[in-house]
VOBA-1610 file (N, C-alpha, C; in pm, whole numbers, padded with zeros to 5 digits, always signed):
BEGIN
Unk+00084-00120+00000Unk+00000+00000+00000Unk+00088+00125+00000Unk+00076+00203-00100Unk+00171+00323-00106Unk+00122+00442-00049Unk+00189+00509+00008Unk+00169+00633+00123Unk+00209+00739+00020Unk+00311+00727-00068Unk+00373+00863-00145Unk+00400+00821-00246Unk+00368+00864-00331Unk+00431+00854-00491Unk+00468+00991-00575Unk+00559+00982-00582Unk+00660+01118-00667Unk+00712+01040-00850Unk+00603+01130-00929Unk+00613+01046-01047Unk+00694+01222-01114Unk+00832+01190-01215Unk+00926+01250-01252Unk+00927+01413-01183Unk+00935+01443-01024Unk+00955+01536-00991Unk+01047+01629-01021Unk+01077+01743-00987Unk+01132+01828-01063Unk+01111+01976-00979Unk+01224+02033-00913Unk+01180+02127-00763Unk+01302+02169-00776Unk+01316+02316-00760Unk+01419+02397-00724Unk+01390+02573-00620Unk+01443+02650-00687Unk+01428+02755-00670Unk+01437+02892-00779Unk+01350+03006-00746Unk+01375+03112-00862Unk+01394+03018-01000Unk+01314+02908-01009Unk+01324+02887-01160Unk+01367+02821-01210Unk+01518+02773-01035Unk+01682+02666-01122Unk+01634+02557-01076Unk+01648+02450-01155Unk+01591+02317-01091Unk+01719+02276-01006Unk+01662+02255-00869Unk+01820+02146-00778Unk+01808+02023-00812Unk+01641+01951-00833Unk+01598+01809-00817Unk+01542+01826-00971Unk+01565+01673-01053Unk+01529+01676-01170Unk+01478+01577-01198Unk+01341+01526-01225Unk+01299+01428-01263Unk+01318+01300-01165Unk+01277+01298-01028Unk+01286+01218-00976Unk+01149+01154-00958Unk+01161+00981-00973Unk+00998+00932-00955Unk+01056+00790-00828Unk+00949+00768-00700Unk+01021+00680-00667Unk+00892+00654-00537Unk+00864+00576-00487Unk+00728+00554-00408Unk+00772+00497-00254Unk+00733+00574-00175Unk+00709+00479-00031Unk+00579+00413+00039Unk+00611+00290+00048Unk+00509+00174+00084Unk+00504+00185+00213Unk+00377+00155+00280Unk+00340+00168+00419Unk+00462+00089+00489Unk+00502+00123+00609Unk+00572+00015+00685Unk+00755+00020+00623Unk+00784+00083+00515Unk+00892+00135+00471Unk+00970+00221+00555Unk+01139+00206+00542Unk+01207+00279+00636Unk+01324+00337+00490Unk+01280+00403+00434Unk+01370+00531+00308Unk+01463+00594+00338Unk+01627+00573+00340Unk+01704+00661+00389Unk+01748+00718+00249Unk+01706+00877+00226Unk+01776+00959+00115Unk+01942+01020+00159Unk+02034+00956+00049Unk+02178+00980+00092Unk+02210+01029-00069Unk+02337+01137+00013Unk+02392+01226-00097Unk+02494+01350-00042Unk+02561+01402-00122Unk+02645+01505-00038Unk+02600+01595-00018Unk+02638+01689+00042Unk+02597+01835+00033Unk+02550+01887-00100Unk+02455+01934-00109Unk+02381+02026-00213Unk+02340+01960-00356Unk+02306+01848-00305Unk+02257+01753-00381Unk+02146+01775-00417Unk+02045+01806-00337Unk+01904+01832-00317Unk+01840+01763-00274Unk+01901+01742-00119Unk+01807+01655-00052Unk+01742+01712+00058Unk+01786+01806+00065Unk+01666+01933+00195Unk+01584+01962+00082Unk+01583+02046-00098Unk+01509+02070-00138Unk+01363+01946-00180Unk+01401+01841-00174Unk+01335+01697-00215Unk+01215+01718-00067Unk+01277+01737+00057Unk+01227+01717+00162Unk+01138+01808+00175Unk+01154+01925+00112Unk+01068+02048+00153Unk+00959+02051+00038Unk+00972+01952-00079Unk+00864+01947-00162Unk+00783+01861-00133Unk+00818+01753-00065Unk+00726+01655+00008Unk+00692+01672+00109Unk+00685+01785+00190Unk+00614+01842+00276Unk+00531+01935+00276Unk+00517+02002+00095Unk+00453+02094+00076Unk+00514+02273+00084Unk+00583+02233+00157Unk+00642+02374+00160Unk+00706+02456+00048Unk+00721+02380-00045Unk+00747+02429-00168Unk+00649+02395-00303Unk+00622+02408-00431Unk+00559+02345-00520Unk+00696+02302-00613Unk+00614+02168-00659Unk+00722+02099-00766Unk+00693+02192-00874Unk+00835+02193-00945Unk+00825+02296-01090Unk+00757+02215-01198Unk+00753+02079-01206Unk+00698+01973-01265Unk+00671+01846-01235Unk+00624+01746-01264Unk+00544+01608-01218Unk+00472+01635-01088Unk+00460+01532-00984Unk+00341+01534-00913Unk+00343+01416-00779Unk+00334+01493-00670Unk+00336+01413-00561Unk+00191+01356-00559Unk+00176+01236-00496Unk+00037+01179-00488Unk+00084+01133-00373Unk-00013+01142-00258Unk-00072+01081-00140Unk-00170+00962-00158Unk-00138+00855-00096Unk-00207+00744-00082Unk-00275+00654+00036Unk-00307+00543+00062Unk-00365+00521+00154Unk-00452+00615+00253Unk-00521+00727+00187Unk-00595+00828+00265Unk-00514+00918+00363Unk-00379+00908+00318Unk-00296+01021+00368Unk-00325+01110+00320Unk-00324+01251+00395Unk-00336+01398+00369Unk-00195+01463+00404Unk-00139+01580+00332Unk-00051+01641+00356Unk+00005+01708+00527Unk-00131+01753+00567Unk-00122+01770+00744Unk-00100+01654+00828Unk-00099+01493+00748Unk-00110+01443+00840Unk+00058+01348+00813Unk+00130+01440+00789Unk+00295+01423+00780Unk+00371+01479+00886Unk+00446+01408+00992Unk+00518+01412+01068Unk+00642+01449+01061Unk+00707+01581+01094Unk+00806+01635+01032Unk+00931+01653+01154Unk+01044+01640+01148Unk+01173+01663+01245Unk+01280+01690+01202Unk+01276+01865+01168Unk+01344+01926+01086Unk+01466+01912+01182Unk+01582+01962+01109Unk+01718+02032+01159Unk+01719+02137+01273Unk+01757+02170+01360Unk+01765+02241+01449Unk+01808+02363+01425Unk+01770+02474+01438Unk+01855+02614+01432Unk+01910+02647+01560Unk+01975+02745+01612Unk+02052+02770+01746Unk+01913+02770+01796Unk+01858+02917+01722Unk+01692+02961+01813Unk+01620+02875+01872Unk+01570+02764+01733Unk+01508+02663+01815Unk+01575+02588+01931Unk+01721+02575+01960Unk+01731+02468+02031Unk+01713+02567+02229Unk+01719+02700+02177Unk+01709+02788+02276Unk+01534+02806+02304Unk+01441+02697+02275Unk+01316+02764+02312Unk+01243+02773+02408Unk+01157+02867+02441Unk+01172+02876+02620Unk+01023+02832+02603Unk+01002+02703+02608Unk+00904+02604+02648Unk+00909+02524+02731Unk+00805+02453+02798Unk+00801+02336+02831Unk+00816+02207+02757Unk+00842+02070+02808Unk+00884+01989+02675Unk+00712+01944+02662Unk+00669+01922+02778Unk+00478+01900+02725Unk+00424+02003+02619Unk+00450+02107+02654Unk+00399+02254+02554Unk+00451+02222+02390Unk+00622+02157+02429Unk+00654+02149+02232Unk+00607+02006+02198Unk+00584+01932+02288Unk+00520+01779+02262Unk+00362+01803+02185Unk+00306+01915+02272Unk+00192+01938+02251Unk+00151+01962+02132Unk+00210+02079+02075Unk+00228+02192+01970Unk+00227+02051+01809Unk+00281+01995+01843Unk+00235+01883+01790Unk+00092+01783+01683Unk+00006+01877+01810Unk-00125+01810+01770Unk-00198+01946+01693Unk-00121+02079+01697Unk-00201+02250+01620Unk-00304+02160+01506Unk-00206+02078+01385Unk-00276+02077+01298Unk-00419+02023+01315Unk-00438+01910+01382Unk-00576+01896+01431Unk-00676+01979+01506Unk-00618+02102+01566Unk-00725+02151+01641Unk-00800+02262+01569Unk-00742+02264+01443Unk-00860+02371+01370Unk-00839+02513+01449Unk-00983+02549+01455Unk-00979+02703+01512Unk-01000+02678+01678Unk-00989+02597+01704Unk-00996+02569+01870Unk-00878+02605+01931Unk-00915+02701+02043Unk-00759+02808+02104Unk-00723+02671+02229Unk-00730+02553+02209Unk-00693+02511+02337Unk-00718+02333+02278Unk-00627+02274+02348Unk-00602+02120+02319Unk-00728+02037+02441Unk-00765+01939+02327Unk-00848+01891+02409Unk-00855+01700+02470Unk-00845+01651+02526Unk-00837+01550+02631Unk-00763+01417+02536Unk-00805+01385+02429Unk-00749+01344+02335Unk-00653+01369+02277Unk-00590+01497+02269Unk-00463+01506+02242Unk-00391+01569+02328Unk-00461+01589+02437Unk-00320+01542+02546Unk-00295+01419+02561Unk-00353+01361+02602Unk-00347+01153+02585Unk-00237+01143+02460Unk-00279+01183+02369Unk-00185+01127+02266Unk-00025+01191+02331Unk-00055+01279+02360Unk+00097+01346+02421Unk+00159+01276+02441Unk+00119+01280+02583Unk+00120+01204+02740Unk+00182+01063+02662Unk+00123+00960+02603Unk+00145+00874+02506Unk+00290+00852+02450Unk+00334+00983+02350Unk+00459+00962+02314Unk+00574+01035+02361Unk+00520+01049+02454Unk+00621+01081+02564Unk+00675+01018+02596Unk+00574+00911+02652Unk+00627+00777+02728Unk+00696+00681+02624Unk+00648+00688+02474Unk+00716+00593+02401Unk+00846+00678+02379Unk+00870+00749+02419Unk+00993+00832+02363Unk+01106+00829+02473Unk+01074+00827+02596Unk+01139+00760+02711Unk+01128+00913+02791Unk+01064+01018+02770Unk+01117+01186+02827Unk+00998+01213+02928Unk+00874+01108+02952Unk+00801+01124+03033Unk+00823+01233+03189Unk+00891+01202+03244Unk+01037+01236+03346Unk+01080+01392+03335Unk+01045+01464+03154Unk+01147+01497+03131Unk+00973+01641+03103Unk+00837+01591+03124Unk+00787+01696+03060Unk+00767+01799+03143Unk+00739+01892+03278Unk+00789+01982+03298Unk+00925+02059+03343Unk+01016+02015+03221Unk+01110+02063+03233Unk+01137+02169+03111Unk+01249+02267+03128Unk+01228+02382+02997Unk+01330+02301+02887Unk+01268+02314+02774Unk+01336+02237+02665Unk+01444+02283+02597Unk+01462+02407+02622Unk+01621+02460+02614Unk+01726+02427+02726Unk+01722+02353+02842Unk+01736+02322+02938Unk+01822+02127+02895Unk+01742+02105+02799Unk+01776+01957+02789Unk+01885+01974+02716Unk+01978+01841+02753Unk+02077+01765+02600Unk+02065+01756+02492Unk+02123+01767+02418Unk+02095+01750+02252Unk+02000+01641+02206Unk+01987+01531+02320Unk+01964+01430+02277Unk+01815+01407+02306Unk+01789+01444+02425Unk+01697+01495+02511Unk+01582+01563+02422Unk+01629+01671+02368Unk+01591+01733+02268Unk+01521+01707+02150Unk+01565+01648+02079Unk+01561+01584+01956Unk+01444+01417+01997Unk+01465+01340+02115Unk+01357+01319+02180Unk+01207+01354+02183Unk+01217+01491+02233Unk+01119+01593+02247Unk+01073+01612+02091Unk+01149+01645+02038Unk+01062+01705+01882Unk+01001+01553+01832Unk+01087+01453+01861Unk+01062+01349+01772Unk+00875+01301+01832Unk+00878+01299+01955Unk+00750+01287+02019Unk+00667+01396+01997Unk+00725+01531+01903Unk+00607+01631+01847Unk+00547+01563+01706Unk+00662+01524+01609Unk+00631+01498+01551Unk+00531+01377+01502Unk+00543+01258+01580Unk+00446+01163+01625Unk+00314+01223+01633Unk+00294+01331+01714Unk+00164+01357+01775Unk+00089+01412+01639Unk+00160+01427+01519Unk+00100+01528+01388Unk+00030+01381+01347Unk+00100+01266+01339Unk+00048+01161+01251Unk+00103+01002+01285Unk+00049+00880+01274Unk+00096+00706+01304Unk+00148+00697+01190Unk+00123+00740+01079Unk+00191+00687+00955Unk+00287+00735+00905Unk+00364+00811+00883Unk+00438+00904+00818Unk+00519+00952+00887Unk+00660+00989+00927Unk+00780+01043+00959Unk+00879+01078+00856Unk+00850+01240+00855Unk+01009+01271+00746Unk+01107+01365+00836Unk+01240+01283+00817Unk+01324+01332+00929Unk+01444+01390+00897Unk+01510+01500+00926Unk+01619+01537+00871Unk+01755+01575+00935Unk+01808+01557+00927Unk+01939+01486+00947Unk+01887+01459+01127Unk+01825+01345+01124Unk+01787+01363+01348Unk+01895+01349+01423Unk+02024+01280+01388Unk+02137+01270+01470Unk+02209+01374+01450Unk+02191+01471+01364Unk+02307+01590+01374Unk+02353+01636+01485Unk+02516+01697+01545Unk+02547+01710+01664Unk+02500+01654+01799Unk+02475+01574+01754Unk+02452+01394+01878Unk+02595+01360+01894Unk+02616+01282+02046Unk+02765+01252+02035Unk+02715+01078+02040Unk+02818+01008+01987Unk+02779+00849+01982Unk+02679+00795+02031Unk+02640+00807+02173Unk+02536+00741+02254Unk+02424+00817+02208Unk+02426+00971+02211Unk+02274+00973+02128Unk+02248+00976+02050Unk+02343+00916+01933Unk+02293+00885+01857Unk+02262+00755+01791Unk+02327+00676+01872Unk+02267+00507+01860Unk+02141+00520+01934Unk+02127+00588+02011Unk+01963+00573+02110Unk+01881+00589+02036Unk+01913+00746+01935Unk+01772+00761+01821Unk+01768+00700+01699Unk+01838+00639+01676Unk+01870+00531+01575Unk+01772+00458+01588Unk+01776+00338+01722Unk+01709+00230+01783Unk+01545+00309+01831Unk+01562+00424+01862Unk+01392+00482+01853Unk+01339+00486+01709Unk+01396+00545+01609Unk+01361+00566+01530Unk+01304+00429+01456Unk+01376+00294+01451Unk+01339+00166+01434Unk+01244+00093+01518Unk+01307+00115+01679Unk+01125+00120+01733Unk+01026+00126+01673Unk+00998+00279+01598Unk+00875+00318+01551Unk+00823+00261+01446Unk+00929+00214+01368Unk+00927+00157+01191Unk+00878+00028+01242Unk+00891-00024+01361Unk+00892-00215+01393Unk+00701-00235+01370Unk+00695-00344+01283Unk+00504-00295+01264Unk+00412-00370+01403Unk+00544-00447+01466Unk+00461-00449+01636Unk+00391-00316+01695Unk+00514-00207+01625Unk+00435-00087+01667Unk+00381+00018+01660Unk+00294-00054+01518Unk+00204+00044+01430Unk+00291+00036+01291Unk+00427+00025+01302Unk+00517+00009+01142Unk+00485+00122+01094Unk+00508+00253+01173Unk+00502+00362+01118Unk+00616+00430+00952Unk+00568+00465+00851Unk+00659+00482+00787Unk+00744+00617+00806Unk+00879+00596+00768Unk+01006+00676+00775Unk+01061+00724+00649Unk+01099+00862+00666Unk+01164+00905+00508Unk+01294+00981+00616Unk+01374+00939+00606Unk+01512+01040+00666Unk+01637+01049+00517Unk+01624+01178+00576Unk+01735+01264+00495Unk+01906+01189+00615Unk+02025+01173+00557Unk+02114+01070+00601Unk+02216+01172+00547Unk+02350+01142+00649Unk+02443+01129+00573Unk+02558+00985+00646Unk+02475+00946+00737Unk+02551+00834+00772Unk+02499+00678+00722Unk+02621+00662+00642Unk+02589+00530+00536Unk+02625+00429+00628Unk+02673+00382+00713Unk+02672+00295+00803Unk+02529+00259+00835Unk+02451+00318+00963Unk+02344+00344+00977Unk+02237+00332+00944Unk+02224+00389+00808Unk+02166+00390+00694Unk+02128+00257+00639Unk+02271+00149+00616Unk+02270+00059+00531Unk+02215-00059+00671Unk+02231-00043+00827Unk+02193-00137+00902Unk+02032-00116+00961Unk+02004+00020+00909Unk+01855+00022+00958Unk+01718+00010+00881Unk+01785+00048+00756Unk+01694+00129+00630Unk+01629-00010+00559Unk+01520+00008+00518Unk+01470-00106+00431Unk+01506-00032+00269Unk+01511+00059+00260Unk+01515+00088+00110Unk+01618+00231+00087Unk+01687+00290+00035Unk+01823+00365-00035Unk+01741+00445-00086Unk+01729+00578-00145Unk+01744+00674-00210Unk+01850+00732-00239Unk+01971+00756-00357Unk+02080+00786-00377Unk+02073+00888-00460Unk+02110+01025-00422Unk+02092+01140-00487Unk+02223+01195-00500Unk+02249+01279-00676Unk+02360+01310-00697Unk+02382+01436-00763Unk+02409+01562-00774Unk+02422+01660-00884Unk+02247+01659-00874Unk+02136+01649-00803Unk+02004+01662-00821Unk+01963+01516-00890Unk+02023+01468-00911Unk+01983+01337-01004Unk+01968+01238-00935Unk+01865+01107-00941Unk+01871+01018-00906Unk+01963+00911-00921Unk+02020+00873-00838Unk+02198+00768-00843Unk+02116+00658-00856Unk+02069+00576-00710Unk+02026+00478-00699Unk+01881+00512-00671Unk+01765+00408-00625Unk+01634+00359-00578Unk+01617+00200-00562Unk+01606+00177-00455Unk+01566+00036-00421Unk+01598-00006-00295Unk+01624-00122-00294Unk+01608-00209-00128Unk+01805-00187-00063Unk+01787-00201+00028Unk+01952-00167+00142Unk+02045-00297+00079Unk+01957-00404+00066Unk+02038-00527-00005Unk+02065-00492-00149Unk+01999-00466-00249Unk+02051-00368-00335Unk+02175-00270-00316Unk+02141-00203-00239Unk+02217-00103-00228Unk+02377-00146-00250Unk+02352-00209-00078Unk+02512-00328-00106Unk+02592-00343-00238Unk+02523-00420-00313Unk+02541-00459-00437Unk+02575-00353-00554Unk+02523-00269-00535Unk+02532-00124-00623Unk+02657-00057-00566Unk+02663-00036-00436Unk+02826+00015-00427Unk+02928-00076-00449Unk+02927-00211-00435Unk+02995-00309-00394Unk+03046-00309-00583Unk+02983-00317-00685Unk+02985-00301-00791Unk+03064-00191-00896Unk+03048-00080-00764Unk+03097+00043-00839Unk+03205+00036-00782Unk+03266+00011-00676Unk+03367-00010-00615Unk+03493-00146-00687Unk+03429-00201-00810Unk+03512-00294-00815Unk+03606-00227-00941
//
């Protein structure tokens, strides 16, 4: 059952295409790691599948009765954000905006859901505390349990281990697969990567982006085989 389908996309800026003709689908229960170097166009790829931008050509399609609001997002950190003078319940919360419509106030149900991935997130402990206050790791925790609260199906994540030191970042590694495990719901995952290690031990499927162009598409066992190949 496909959640996203991107048939010959095509997304830049002022006009210049970064991404060119990319077509490539994620299936429910899928874990997509997009890898590539710097300025490849893999923040611009990310920001067209979130809507925040329009493709210059082809066409994202939503499937399985996914809607665009109901995409779970865990952008990159700016200094500002990591300085925000919240509570971690308040940015856990903030979470659920897109559902509440014009209602100035969260209601019993999505605090529950909170409350919820909080606890799956391990920061229960951690929610009246100020979230500029936490570890990097701590942190990134916190958003990841915002992002949950937007949607069960869908996670697009970007770079989530950035400035993590080893331990947190094997912790969100193993959360992040948590979530993908379909014991627990088999939520699907799209992460933006630059760690191919990682990548190649967690990921069910490769996205390989190059100069804007599509390198590779297909399964991590593939993948293997495709570097292992180019390498000879």
């Amino acid at each position: 059952m496909e959640h996203l389908i991107c048939n010959n996309l095509t997304a830049g800026y002022d006009g210049k295409a970064i991404i060119a003709d990319l077509s490539f689908s994620v299936n429910a229960g899928d874990y997509l790691c997009i890898l590539g170097e710097n300025g490849s166009g893999k923040s611009t790829l990310m920001k067209t599948l979130l809507r925040l931008k329009s493709p210059m050509s082809g066409e994202i399609t939503m499937g399985s009765g996914l809607s665009a609001n109901e995409i779970g997002y865990l952008p990159q950190q700016t200094v500002v954000q990591k300085d925000f003078p919240a509570s971690v319940r308040e940015v856990v919360l903030s979470g659920c905006l897109n559902g509440c419509g014009l209602r100035p106030f969260y209601n019993k149900k999505e605090k529950q859901l909170a409350s919820e991935n909080m606890e799956k997130l391990g920061i229960t402990n951690l929610a009246n505390r100020c979230y500029r206050e936490l570890s990097g790791g701590q942190q990134q925790r916190t958003l990841l349990a915002r992002a949950l609260c937007a949607t069960r199906k869908i996670l697009l994540l970007d770079e989530p281990t950035a400035g993590l030191d080893p331990t947190s970042t094997a912790e969100m590694y193993e959360l992040i697969a948590g979530l993908n495990d379909k014991r627990n719901g088999g939520t699907s995952i799209i992460m933006i990567s630059h760690d191919i290690a990682n990548a190649m031990k967690y990921a069910s499927h490769i996205l390989l982006i190059g100069s804007g162009k599509l390198l590779f598409n297909g399964t991590a066992a593939e993948y293997s085989q495709f570097v292992g190949g180019a390498a000879s």
